[in-house]
C-alpha positions in Angstrom: -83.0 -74.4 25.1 -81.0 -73.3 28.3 -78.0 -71.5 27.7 -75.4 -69.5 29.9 -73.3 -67.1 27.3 -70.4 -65.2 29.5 -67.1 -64.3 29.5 -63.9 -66.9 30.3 -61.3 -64.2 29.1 -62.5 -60.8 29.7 -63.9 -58.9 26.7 -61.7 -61.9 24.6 -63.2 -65.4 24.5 -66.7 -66.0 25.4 -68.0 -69.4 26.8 -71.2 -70.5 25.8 -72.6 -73.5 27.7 -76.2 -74.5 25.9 -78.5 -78.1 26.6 -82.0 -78.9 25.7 -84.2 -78.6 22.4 -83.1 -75.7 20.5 -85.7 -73.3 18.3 -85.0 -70.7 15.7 -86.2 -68.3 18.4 -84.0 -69.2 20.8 -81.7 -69.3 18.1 -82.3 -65.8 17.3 -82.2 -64.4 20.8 -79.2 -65.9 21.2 -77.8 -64.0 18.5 -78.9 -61.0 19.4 -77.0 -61.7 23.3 -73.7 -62.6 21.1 -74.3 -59.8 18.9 -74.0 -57.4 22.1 -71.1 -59.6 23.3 -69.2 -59.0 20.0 -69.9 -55.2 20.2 -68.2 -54.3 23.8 -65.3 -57.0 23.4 -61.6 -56.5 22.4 -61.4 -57.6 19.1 -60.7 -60.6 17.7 -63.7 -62.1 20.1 -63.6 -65.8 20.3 -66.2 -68.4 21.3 -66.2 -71.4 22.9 -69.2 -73.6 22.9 -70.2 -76.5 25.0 -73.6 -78.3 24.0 -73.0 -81.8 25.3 -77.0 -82.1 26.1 -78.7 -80.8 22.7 -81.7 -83.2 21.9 -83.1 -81.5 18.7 -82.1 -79.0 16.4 -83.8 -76.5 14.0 -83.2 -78.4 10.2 -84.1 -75.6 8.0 -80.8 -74.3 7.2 -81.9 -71.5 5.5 -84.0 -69.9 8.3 -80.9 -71.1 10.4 -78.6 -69.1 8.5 -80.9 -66.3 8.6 -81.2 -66.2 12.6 -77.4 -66.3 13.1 -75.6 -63.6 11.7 -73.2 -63.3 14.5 -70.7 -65.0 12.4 -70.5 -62.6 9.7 -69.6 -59.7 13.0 -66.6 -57.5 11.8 -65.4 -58.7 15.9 -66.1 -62.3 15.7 -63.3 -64.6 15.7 -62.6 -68.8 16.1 -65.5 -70.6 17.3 -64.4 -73.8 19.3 -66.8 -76.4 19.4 -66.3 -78.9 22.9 -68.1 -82.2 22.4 -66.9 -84.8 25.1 -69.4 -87.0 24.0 -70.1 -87.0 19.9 -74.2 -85.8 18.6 -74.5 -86.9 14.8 -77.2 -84.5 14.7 -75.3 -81.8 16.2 -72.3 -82.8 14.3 -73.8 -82.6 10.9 -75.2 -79.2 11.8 -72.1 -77.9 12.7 -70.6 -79.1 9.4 -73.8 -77.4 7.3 -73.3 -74.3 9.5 -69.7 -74.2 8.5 -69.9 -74.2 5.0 -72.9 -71.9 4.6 -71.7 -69.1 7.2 -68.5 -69.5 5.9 -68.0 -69.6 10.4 -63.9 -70.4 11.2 -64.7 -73.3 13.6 -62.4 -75.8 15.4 -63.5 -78.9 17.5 -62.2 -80.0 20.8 -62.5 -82.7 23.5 -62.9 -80.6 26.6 -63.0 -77.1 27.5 -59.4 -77.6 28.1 -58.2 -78.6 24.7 -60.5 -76.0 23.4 -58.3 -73.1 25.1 -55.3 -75.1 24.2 -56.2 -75.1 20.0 -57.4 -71.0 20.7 -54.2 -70.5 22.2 -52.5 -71.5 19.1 -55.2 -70.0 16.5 -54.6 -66.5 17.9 -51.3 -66.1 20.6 -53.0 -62.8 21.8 -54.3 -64.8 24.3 -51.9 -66.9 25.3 -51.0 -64.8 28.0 -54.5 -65.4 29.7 -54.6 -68.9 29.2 -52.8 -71.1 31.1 -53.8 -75.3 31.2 -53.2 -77.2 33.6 
């Protein structure tokens, strides 16, 4: 798994842009990155993630729930999920993720719409976000 984690609003929303075959160690390091995010940002932090290239998943949810406890952060806010291009696998993970993290997750079209459905979850932001 490739993945670039870095700030789009700074210390507020995070972008995440992640591609390839994901493992629960990469899973887990990734984590621990967002857990550091989480800890110097502005709080509420938001996410948004862009995975348009993910080929393969981890399917044990329980070991997946275990390796992603940046969820349950005191700082962790909306996550906003961008796929242009719809995974099934990806998809159904997210939905699983959802329910057993308990995660507050939106989806979106584009990076665009993403920012657009953040500025209306939290209007903290708004000021920083400005669509085109």
């Amino acid at each position: 798994m490739k993945y670039v984690l870095d700030w789009h609003i700074p210390k507020r929303v995070l972008v995440l842009n992640v591609s390839g075959d994901v493992s629960l160690n990469e899973l887990e390091r990734f984590n621990n990155d967002m857990n550091r995010y989480l800890e110097y940002g502005i709080l509420p932090i938001h996410l948004i993630s862009i995975g348009n290239n993910i080929r393969r998943v981890p399917t044990n949810l329980m070991e997946v729930q275990q390796a992603i406890t940046f969820v349950h952060h005191s700082h962790m806010g909306w996550t906003i999920v961008v796929q242009e291009k719809f995974n099934p696998v990806t998809g159904f993970m997210l939905a699983v993720a959802v329910q057993a993290t308990g995660m507050k997750m939106r989806k979106a079209k584009n990076i665009n719409d993403g920012l657009e459905t953040l500025r209306h979850l939290d209007d903290s932001i708004a000021p920083y976000v400005s669509i085109a």
